[in-house]
C-alpha positions, 0 to 999 in steps of 0.5 A: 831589529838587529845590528851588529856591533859598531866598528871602532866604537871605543875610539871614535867616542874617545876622538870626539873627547866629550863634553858632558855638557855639550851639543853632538850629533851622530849623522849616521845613527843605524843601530844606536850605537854611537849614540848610546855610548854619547848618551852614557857621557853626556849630563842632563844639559848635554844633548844629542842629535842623531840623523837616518834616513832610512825609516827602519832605524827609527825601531832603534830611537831611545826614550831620552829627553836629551836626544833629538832624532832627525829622519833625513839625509845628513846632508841637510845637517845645517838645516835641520840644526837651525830647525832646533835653535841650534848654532854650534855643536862640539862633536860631529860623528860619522861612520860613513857607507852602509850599515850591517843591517842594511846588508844583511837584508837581502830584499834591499839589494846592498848585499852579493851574498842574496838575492834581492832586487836591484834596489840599494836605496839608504832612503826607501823614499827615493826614486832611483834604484839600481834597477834604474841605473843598470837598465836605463843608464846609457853604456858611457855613464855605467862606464864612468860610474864603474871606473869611478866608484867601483875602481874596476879596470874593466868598467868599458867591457862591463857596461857594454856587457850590460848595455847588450844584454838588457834589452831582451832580459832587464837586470831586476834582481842581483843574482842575474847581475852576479850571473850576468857579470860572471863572464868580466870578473877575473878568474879566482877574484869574482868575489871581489869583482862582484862587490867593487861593481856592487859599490858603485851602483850603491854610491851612484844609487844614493849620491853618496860622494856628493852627500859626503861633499856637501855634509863635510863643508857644513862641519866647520861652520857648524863645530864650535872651537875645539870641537872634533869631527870624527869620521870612519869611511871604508872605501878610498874615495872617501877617505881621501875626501875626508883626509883632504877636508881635515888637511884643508877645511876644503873638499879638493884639497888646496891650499890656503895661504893668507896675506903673508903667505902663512898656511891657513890651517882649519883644524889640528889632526888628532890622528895624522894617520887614519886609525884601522881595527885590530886583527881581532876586531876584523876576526869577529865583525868582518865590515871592519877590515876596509875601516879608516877613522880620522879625528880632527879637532877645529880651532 
């Protein structure tokens, strides 16, 4: 099965300064490629545990003894740790949103460039689709969902555009969302357009945001002292979540301040600014152009 190259893949081993020795784990495992670059730097005792829930990456799972495949949600990070007798790792990887692989399979939906149906589901187990929520949510939730995760400034005219035409046709397939959705996109932008609505019924379909919350809380528990979280997002919701989490070691962002009123700071940055791919890495693999790595290590 193919996948396409990872984004960033030489800095975000190098952010995660490995320990030969040590416990990682790959969140977002896809294609392997993150977790063949950590298994090339770990020794015998070193061990890694990588999470999918999409049952398709289990095609990529390597012969390894050292290696510790997980098929669920990343979300249940702590759990599925414990499962193993594990306590504390030293590296946390993520390359967060959807793989190359899942975009370019035109039957699940994620995609602008086929048609498919309306699906969109990371875990092929689960019972919401974006069928579901374009035909069956009501106007002011697609509203809500469109100004949130898709940033669109038109969201109101687009559910209500929508909500009016789904009662005599349902909307199963993206092409009759492309078509239908035509008549709100800014002239000369419909790409764009297309792909900020595409997002939001990606994120809402698979609770990205919530997932993302709840996994980033569990990452300071988990990492030993001096272990590094290493996170790429490609979108602003995320990265500003996780921007706020490595500032933080909290999802909003407040500020926490012990008794003498000295700033109770989690981690130290590694990377002040995100880092971003070069010119030549967006020309050969075009997922990267909206990609932002940030690294932190716990103290």
């Amino acid at each position: 099965m193919t996948y396409h190259n990872p984004v960033l893949l030489k800095e975000c081993i190098e952010g995660l300064n490995i320990n030969p020795d040590g416990i990682y784990v790959d969140v977002t495992f896809g294609g392997g490629g993150h977790s063949k670059k950590i298994l090339e730097q770990l020794s015998d005792k070193g061990k890694l545990i990588a999470f999918d829930q999409d049952k398709q990456a289990q095609q990529n799972v390597p012969n390894d003894k050292r290696f510790i495949f997980v098929n669920q949600n990343f979300m249940y990070l702590q759990n599925f740790l414990r499962m193993h007798g594990i306590t504390k790792v030293n590296g946390i990887l993520a390359d967060l949103g959807v793989s190359s692989h899942q975009f370019d399979t035109g039957e699940r939906g994620f995609s602008i460039r086929f048609e498919g149906d309306l699906d969109m589901r990371m875990n092929m187990d689960a019972p919401l689709t974006a069928a579901k929520v374009v035909n069956e949510y009501e106007g002011k939730e697609l509203s809500r969902i469109f100004r949130l995760y898709g940033e669109i400034e038109n969201f109101r005219k687009l559910a209500d555009l929508i909500v009016g035409s789904r009662t005599d046709n349902p909307i199963k397939t993206t092409l009759q969302l492309k078509e239908l959705i035509t008549a709100v996109a800014p002239k000369h932008a419909e790409h764009k357009y297309f792909a900020r609505v595409f997002q939001a019924l990606r994120i809402e379909v698979n609770k990205e945001m919530e997932v993302l919350e709840s996994f980033l809380n569990q990452c300071l528990p988990v990492l030993d002292t001096n272990g590094r979280l290493v996170v790429m997002s490609y979108h602003s919701l995320e990265d500003r979540l996780v921007k706020d989490y490595m500032k933080t070691g909290n999802c909003e962002g407040n500020i926490e301040k012990d008794f003498f009123g000295n700033i109770h700071r989690p981690f130290n940055l590694i990377t002040r600014k995100p880092l971003v791919p070069s010119d030549e890495e967006i020309e050969i693999n075009n997922r990267a152009r909206s990609a932002k790595l940030r690294i932190a290590e716990k103290i």
